[in-house]
BAMAR-462745 format. One record per atom (N, C-alpha, C): residue in one letter; x, y, z. Coordinates in steps of 0.001 Angstrom, whole numbers, plus 500000, padded with zeros to 6 digits. Each point is the difference from the previous one (the first is absolute). Layout:
// residues N
aXYZ
...
END
This chain:
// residues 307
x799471880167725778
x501239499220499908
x501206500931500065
x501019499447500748
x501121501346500140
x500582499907498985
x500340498782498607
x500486500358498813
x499770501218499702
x498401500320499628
x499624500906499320
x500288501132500607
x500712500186500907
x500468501421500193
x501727500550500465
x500722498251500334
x501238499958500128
x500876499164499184
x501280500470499830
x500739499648499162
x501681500115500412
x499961498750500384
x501125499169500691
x501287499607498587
x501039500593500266
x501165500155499263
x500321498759499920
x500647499445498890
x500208498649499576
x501247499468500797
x501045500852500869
x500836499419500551
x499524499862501239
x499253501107501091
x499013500090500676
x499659498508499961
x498909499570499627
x499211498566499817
x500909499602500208
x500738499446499048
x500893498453500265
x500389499929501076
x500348500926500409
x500804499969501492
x499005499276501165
x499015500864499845
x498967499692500780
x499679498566499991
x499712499628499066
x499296498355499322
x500880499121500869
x501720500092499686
x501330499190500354
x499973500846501323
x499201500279501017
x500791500356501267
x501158500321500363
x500146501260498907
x501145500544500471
x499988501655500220
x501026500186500595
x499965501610500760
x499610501142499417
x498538500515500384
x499455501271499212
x500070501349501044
x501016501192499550
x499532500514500754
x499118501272499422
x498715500692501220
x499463500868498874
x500596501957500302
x499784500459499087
x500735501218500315
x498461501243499322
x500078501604500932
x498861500522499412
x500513500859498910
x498666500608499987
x500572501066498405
x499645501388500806
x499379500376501031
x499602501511500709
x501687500634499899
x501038499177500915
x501554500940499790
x500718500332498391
x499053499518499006
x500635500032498796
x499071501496498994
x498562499808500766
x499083500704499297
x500021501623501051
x500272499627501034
x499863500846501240
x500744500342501015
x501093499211500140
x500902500155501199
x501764500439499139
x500064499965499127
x501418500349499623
x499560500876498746
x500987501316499486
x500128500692498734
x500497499119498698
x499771500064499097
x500115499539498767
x501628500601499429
x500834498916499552
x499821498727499357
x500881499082501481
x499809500778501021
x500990498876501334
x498613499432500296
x498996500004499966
x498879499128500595
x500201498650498806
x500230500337498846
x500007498674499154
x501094499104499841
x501416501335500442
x500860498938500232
x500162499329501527
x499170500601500893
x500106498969500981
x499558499090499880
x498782499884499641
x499189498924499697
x500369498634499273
x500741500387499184
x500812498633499354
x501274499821500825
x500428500608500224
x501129499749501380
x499424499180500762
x499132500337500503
x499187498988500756
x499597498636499746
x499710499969498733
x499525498487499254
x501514499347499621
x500802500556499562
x501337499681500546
x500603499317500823
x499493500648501293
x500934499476501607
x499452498397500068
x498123500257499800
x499476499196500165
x500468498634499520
x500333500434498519
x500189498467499186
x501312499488500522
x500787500983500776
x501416499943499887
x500208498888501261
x499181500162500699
x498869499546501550
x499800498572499502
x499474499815498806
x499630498786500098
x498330499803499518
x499308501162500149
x498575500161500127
x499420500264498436
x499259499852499575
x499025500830499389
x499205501347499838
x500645501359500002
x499029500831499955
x498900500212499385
x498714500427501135
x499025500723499200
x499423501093500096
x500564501147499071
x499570501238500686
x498278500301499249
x499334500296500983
x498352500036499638
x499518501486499671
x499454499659498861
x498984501816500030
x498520499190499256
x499745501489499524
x498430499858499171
x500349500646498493
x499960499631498836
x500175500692498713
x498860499567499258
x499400501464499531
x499062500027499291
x498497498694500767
x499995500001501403
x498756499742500191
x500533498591500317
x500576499406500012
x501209498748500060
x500865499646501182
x499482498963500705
x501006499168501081
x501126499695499826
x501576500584499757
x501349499585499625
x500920499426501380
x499375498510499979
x501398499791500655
x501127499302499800
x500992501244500201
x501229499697499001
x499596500972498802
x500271500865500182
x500602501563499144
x500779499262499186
x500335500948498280
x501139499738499104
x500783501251500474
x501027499833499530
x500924501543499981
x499321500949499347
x499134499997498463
x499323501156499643
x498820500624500607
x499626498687501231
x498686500647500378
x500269500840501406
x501188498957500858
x500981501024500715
x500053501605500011
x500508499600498882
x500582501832499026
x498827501100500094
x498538499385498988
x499000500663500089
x499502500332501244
x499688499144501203
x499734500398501205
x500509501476500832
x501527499523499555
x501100501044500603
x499912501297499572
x499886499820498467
x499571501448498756
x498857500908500296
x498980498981499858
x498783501083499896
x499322500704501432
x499136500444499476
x499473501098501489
x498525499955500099
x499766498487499626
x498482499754500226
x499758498961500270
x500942499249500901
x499642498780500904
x499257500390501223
x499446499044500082
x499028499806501407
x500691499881500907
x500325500195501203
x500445499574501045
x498742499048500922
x500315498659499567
x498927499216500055
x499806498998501609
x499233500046501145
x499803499427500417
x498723498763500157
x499789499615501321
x498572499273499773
x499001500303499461
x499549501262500399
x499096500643499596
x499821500580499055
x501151499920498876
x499933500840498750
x500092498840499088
x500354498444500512
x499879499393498809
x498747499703498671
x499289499988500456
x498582499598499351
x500130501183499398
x500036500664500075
x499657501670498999
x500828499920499253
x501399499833500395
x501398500517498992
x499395498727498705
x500054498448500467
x500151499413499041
x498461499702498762
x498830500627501136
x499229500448498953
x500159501055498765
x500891501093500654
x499846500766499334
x501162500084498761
x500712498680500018
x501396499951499057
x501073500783500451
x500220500768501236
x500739500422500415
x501675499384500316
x500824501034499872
x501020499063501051
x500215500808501008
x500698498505501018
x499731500286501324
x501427499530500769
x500361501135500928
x501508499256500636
x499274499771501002
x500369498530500485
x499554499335501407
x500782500671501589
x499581499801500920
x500295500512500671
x500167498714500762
x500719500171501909
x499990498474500338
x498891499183500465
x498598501165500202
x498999498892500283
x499600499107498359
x500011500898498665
x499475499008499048
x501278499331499621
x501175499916499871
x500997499664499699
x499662498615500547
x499701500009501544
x500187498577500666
x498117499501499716
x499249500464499464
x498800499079499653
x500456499445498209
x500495500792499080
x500165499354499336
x501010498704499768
x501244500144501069
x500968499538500322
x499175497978500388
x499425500754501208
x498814499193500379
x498994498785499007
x499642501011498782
x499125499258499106
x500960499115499326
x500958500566499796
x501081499322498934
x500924498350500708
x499983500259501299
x500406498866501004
x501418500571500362
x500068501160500020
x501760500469500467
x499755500442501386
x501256499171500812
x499499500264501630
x501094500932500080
x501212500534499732
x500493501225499890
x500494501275499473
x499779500989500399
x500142501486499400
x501305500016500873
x500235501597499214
x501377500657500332
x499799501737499898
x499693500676500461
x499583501358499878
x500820500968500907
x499787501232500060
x501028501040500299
x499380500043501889
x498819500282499842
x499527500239501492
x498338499682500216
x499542499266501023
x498896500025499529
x499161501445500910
x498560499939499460
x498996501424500252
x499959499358501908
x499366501527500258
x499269499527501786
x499647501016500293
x500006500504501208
x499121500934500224
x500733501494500174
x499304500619499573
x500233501564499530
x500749500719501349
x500732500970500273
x499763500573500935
x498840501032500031
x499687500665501201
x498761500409500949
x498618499062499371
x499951498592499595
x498902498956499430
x498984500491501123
x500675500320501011
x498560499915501069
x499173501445499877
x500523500625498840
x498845500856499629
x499431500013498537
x501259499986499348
x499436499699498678
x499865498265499151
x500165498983501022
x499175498552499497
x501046499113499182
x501031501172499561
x500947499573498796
x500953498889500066
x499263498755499753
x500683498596499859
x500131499479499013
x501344499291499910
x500159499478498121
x498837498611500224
x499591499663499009
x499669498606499752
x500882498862499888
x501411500163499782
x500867498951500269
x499619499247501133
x499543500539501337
x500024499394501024
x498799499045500502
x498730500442499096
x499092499336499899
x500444498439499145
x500645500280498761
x500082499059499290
x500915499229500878
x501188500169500437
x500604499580500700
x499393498911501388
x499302500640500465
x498803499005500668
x499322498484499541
x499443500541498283
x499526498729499528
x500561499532499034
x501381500222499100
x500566499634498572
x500975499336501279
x500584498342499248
x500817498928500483
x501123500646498884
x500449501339499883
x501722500206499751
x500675500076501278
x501426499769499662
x501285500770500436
x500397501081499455
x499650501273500864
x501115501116499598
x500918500291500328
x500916499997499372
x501683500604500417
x499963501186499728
x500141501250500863
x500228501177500096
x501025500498501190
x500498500939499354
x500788501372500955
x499173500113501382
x499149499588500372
x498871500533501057
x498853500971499114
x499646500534500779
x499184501117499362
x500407501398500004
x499225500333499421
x500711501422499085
x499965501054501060
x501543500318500006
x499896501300501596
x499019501142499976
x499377500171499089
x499046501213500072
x499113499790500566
x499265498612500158
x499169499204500809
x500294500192501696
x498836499840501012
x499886499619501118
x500622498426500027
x500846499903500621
x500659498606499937
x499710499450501050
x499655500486501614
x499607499064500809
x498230499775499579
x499141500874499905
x498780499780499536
x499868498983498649
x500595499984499424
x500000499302498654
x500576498356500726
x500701499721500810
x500535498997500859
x498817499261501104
x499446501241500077
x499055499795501128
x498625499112499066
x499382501020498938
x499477499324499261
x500012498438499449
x501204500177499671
x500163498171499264
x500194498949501014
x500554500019501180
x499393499514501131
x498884499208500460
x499030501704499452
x498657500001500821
x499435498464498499
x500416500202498520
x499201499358498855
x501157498478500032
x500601499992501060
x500837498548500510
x500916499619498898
x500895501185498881
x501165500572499289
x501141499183500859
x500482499003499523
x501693499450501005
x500825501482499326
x500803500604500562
x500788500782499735
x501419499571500395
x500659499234498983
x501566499562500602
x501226501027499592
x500893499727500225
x501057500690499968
x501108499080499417
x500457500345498841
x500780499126499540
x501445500621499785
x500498499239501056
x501895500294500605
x499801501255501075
x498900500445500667
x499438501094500797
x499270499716500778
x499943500797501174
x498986499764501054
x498831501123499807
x500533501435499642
x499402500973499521
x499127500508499293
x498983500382499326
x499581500073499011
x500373501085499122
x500445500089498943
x500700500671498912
x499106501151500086
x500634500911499193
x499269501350499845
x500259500573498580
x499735499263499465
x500449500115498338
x501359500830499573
x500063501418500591
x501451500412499269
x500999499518501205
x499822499850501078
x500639499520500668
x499647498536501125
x501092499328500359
x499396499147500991
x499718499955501032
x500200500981500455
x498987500381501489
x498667500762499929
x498967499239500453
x498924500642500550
x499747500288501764
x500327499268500789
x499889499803501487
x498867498603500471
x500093500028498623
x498337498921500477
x500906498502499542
x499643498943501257
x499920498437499308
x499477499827499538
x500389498656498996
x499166498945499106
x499450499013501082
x498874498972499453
x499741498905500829
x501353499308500095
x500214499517498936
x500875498636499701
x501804500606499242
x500967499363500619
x501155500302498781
x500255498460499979
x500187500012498589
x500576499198498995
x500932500551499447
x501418498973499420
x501008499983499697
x500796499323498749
x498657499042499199
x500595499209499148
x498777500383499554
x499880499779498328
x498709499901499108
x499072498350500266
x501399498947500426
x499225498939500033
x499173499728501552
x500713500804500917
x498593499874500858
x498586501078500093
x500457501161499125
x499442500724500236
x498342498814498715
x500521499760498862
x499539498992499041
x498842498882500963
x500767499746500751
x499228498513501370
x498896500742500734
x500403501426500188
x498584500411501225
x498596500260498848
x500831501192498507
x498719499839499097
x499690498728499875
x500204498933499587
x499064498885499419
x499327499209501269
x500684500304501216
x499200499390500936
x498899500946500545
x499767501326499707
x499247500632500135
x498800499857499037
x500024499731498892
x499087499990498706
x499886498249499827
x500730499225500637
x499491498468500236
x498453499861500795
x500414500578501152
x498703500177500824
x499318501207499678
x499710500088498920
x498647500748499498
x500094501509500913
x500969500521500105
x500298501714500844
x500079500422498742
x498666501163499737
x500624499770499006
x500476501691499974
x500083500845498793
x500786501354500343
x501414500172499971
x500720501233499488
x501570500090499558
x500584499884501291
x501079500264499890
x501520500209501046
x500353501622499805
x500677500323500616
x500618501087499835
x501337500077500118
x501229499761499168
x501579499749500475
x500518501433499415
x500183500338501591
x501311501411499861
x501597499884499631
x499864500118498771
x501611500397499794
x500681501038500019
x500930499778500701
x500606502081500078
x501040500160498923
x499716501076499969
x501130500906498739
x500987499041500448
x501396499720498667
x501015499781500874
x500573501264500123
x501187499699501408
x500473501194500743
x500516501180499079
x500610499631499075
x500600501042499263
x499228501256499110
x498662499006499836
x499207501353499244
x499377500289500933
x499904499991501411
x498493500528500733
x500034501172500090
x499199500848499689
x499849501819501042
x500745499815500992
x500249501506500504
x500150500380501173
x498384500079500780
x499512499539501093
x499479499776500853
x498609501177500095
x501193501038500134
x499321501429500401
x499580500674498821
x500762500122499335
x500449500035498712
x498582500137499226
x499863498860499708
x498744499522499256
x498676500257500992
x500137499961501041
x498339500513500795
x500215501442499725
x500848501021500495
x499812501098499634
x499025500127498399
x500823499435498663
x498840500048499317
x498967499818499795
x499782498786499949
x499090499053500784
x498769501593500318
x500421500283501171
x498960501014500582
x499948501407499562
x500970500658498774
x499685500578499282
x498895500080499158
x500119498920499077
x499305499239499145
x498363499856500135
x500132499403501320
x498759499906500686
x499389501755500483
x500599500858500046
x499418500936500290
x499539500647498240
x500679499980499370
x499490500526498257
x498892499568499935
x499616498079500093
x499727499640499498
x498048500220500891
x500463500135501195
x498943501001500959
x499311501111499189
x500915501111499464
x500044501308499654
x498939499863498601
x500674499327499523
x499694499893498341
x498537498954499924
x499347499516500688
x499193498746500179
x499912499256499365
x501175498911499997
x500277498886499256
x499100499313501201
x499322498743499099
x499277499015500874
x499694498796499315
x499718499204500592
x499732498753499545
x501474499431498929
x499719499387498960
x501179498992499350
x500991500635499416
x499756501149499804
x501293501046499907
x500681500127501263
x499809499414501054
x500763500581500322
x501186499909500859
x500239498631499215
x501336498807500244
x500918500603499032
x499421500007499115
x500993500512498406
x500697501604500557
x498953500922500221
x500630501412500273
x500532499890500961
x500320499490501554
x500524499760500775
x501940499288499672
x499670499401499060
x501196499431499828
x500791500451499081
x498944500925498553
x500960500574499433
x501060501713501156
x498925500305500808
x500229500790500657
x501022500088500904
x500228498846500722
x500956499334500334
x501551499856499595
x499787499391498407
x501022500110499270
x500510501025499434
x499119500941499705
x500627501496499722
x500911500839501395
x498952499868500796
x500666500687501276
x501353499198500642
x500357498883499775
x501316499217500322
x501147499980498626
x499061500693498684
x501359500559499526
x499993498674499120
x498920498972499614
x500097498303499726
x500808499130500408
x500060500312501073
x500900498673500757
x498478498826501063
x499292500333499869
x498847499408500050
x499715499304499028
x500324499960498962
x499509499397498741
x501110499170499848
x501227500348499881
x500700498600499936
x500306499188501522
x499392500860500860
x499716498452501273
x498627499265499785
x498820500600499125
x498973499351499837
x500630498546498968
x500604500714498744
x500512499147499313
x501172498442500561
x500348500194500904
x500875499177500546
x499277498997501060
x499417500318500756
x498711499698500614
x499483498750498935
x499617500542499361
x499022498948498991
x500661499161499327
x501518499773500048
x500419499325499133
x500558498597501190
x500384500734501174
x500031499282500881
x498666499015500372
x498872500454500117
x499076499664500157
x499348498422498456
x500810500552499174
x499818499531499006
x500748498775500180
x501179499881500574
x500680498570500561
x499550499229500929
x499609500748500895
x499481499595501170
x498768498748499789
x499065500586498997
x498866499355499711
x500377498934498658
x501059500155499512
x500200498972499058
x500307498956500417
x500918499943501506
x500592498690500845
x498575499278500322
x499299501365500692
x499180498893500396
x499015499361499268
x499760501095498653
x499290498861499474
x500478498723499389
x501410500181499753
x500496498888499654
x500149498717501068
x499859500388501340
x499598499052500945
x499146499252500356
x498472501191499776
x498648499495500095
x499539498931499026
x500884500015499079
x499791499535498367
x500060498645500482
x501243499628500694
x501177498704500464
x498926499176501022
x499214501135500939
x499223499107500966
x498987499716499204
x499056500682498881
x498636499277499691
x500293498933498792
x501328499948499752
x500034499327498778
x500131497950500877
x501027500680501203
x500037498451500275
x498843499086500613
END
C-alpha cells in the first residue's frame, strides 16, 4: 500500500481532493545542486512564487526512509544542512527507503512520486539527458527514460548545458517526449536561451499549452511533456561565456574521474566557481521563473479537469 511508505502533506491533499492547482517541486537542487543556506532559501522562494501563482507547492524528498510530499520548512532546512542525503533516483528508491535513509529526489523520482501522489506538474531547474562523448561512455540521465513513461509536465530551462543537447533531443524523440517551447521556437540551454536546436511545438499561453496536456493523457498517450523555458533575458550567460566553462569543467572532471551521479553536481559546482558565481544566481533565477511558469499552468489544468 503506498500509505505505508508515503506521506502526503495536509495542505498537499486537500488541494488534491478539491481539484485544485498542485505544483510538484524536487529536493536533488536543495540537497545537491546549490551551497547552503541559498539552496534553502531558494527553495522557499520557490514555494512562495508558487502560492503567489495561485498553486499549491509540493516540494518532494525522502526523510528517514519516508515518502514527503510536500516538505515542512524544517525538513527543507535538514535536507539543505546535512551531508548524508541520497541523491535519489529510480533505482535508488527501494534501498534508500528500506534503509530509513533520506533521499533528495532527482527529476526522474521527483515525477514518479509526483505521479503516485496525482500531481501532473513539476517545476525544476533543468532536466538530465545525455552526457557528452555518451557514445563511449553510455552516460544517460534516467530523467529521460522516466520521461517516456511518467504522465508529468516538466517545466524546465531546457536541459542542463553540460549535457549533449542535440543527442539528448534526439533521444526523447526517439521515446515520443513532445518537447514544446513555451514563448520560443528554440530549445533553451539552461544558463542561456540559445541552444541551435528546435522544439517540436511553441506554445504561448499556459491555457493552451494546459489543452494539448489533457488531450494528450485523455487518449491514454501516456508519458511527460517536456516545456522549455528560457532564462529571462536579463539573467542569461553570455553564450560563449558559459561553454568555455562548460568545457573546462568537463575536462577536470575527465582528469579527476568523476563518473556516474556525481557528476552533474561537480560539473556545476565547477562551473560556478570558474564564472566567479554568476552561474548560480542564473541557476537561481531560472527556477523561479520556471516556478511561475508551472504554477499558471497548473492552475489551468486544474480549470479544465474540474469542469
Amino acid at each position: 500500500m503506498l500509505k505505508d511508505y508515503m506521506d502526503i502533506k495536509e495542505e498537499v491533499r486537500l488541494a488534491l481532493e478539491e481539484g485544485r492547482a498542485v505544483v510538484a517541486l524536487e529536493s536533488t537542487i536543495i540537497s545537491h545542486g546549490m551551497p547552503y543556506p541559498k539552496n534553502v532559501e531558494t527553495a522557499l522562494n520557490v514555494e512562495s512564487i508558487v502560492r503567489e501563482k495561485g498553486a499549491v507547492p509540493a516540494t518532494i524528498g525522502i526523510i528517514g526512509g519516508r515518502i514527503k510530499v510536500g516538505l515542512t520548512e524544517d525538513e527543507i532546512a535538514h535536507l539543505g544542512r546535512s551531508k548524508e542525503v541520497v541523491k535519489t533516483s529510480r533505482r535508488d528508491i527501494p534501498f534508500v527507503l528500506a534503509k530509513g535513509l533520506d533521499g533528495a529526489t532527482t527529476v526522474a523520482s521527483t515525477m514518479i512520486f509526483a505521479n503516485m501522489a496525482g500531481i501532473r506538474v513539476f517545476a525544476t531547474g533543468g532536466i538530465g539527458g545525455v552526457h557528452r562523448k555518451a557514445q563511449e561512455t553510455f552516460d544517460i540521465s534516467a530523467d529521460l527514460e522516466e520521461l517516456a513513461r511518467t504522465s508529468v509536465a516538466v517545466v524546465c530551462a531546457g536541459a542542463k548545458s553540460i549535457l549533449d543537447i542535440g543527442l539528448t533531443l534526439e533521444y526523447l524523440e526517439t521515446a515520443g517526449v513532445p518537447v514544446v517551447g513555451y514563448g520560443t521556437d528554440e530549445f533553451p540551454a539552461f544558463y542561456t536561451s540559445r541552444s541551435g536546436f528546435k522544439v517540436d511545438y511553441r506554445v504561448d499561453t499556459p491555457k493552451e499549452l494546459a489543452k494539448a496536456l489533457k488531450t494528450k493523457w485523455d487518449l491514454g498517450l501516456s508519458g511527460g511533456v517536456v516545456i522549455g523555458n528560457p532564462i529571462p533575458e536579463e539573467y542569461e550567460m553570455d553564450y560563449e561565456l558559459i561553454n568555455d566553462a562548460i568545457e573546462r569543467a568537463l575536462e577536470e572532471a575527465e582528469k579527476t574521474g568523476v563518473k556516474g551521479k556525481e557528476t552533474t553536481p561537480f560539473l556545476l559546482n565547477r562551473v560556478k566557481e570558474i564564472t566567479g558565481g554568476d552561474s548560480l544566481n542564473a541557476n537561481i533565477q531560472l527556477v523561479y521563473n520556471n516556478a511561475k511558469v508551472a504554477s499558471e499552468l497548473a492552475v489551468e489544468l486544474s480549470r479544465l479537469y474540474v469542469k
